[in-house]
N, C-alpha and C positions, 0 to 999 in steps of 0.2 A: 882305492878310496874315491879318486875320480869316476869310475865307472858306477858304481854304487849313488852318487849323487845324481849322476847324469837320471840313469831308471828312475830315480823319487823323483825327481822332475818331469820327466815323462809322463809317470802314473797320474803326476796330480792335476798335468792339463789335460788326461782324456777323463779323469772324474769330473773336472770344472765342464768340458764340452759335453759327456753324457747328463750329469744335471743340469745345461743347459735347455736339451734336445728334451727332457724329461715335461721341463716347465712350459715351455712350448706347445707341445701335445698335449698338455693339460689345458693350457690356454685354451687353445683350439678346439679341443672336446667341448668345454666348457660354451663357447660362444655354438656352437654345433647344439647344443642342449635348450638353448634359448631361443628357438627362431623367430618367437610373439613378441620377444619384447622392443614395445614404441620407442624408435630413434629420438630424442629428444630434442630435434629441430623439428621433425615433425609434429609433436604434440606441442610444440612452443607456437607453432606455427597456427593449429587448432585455437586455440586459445585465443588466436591472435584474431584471427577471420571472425569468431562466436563474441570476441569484447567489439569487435566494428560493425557486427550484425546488430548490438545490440543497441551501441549507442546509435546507430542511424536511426531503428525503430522508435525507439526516446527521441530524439530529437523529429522524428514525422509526426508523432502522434501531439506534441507539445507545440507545433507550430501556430497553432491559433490559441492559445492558453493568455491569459493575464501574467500569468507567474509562469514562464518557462524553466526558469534554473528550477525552482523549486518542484516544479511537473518533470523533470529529468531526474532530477536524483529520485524522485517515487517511483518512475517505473524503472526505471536501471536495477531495481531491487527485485523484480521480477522474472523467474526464472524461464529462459526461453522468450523473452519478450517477442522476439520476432516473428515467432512461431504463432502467435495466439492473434485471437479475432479482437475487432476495436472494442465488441462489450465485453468481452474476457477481459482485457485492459481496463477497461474503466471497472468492473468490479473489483479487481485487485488493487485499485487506484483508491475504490468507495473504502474497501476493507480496513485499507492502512489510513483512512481518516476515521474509521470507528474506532482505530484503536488509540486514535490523537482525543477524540472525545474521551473514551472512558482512562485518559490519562488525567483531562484537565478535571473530569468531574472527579476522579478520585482526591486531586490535590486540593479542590474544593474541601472535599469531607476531610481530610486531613486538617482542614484552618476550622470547621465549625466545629472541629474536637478539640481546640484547644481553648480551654475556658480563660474571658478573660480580655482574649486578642483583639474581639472585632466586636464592634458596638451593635445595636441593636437594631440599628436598620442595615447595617452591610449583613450582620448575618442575615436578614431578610432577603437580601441583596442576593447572594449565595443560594441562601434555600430556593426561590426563583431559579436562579441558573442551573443546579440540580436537575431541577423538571424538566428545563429547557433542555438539557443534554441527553433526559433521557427520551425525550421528544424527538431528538435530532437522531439518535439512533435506532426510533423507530423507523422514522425516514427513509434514514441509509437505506435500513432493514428491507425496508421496502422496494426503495430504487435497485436493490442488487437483485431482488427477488424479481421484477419487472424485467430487468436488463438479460437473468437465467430463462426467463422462459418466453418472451417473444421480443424484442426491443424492438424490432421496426415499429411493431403496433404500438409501442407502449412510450415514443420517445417523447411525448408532451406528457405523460404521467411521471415521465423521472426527472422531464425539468421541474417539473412543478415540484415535488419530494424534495427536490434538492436547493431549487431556490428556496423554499420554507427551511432547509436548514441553514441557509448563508444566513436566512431574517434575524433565525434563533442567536444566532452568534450575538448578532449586533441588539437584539434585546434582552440579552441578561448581560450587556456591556452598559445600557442605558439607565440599568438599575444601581449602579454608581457613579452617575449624574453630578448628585452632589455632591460627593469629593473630587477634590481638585486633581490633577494627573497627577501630582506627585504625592499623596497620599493615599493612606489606608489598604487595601487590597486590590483595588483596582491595576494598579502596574505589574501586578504578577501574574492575574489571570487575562488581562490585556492582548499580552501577547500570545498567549495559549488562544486565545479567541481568534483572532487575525488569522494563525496557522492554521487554524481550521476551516476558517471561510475560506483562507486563500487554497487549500487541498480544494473545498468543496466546487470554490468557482473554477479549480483545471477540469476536476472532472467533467463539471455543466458546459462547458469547453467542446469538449470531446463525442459528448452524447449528439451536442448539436451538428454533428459529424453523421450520424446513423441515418443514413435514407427511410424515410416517414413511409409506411404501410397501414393503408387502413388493416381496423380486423374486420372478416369478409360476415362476420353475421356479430351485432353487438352483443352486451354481456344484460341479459333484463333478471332482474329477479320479483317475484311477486310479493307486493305489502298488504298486508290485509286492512281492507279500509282505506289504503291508497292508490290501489292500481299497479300498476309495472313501472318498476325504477330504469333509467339507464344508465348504470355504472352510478359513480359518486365520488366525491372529494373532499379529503377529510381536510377541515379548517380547526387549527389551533383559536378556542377562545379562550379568553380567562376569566377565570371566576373569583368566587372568594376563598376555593381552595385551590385556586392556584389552575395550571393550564389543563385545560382538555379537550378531546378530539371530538367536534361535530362532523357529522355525516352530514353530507348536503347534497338530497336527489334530486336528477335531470328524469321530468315526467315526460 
């Protein structure tokens, strides 16, 4: 009986050691089959270097800014920042203030559909600022457009685009004058208006950064009845329906 137990004891520690040797060499196989896959200190490591790249490039380009904290968290949002040129920057910069305009004009149109709410000069108030935003996104429109295809030549055409957008902010802020700051609609599109100026002034910030290139031969186009223009600049006036763009020629 003793000898019988002995052998079952035997057997079942060289089963326990050949399934061990089994698990082993599968182990092994196993990591043998993988050779590509990233150590994860090393990619922690990537991550690490690419989040220091980026916030240094944020924090250069924001150095002469008005609003620094708020000019860092915009480009931080930017993919590869560090990699990209100052007007690639600053377009991506313009971009994400177009999209802060056509937030505050939508929450506009939002309040002049609610019948009822706002008396009859704020709604005036509003329909003004309307225009004014969509003015301001022509602007942008324009400043990004300037900044894609030559900006050295073009860096006094996208201040100018841009301070006329900082103005728009602060004149459809004007058109609720006369209510008090703690009334009526003014305290909610207030602040939407600030956030925009203050994007637009990081930007104009930045631009003033771009080494000035004349362009080597100007831009003339022929008027009939007036001779050769050189170039032009649109001026927001306003009428009686409200704003629109004069062209205004250097003869």
């Amino acid at each position: 009986m003793t000898t019988v137990s002995t052998l079952s004891s035997s057997s079942r520690g060289r089963n326990k050691l050949l399934l061990s040797c089994i698990l082993f060499a599968s182990l092994f196989l196993l990591l043998l089959a993988l050779p590509n896959v990233p150590k994860p200190v090393a990619h922690h490591h990537q991550l690490h270097v690419h989040s220091r790249l980026q916030a240094a490039a944020a924090a250069d380009h924001c150095d002469s800014t008005l609003y620094p904290d708020l000019c860092v968290s915009t480009l931080s949002t930017i993919p590869d920042l560090h990699a990209k040129s100052l007007p690639e920057v600053i377009c991506a910069s313009v971009n994400t203030t177009a999209a802060a305009v056509r937030n505050a004009a939508k929450n506009c149109t939002n309040f002049l559909h609610r019948r009822g709410y706002l008396d009859p000069r704020q709604r005036l108030a509003v329909t003004d600022c309307l225009d004014l935003f969509s003015q301001t996104l022509d602007e942008l429109g324009a400043a990004s457009a300037a900044l894609a295809a030559d900006p050295a030549a073009h860096v006094d055409d996208v201040q100018t685009v841009l301070s006329a957008a900082i103005t728009n902010q602060y004149t459809c802020l004007d058109g609720f004058a006369y209510v008090g700051r703690g009334g009526g609609y003014r305290p909610v599109i207030e602040r939407r208006l600030y956030h925009v100026s203050h994007l637009v002034s990081n930007s104009l910030a930045m631009v003033k950064r771009i080494r000035r290139r004349r362009a080597s031969r100007p831009w003339r186009e022929a008027l009939e009845g007036y001779g050769e223009a050189w170039g032009y600049l649109l001026n927001p006036v306003k009428g009686e329906e409200g704003y629109k763009k004069e062209m205004v020629f250097a003869y």
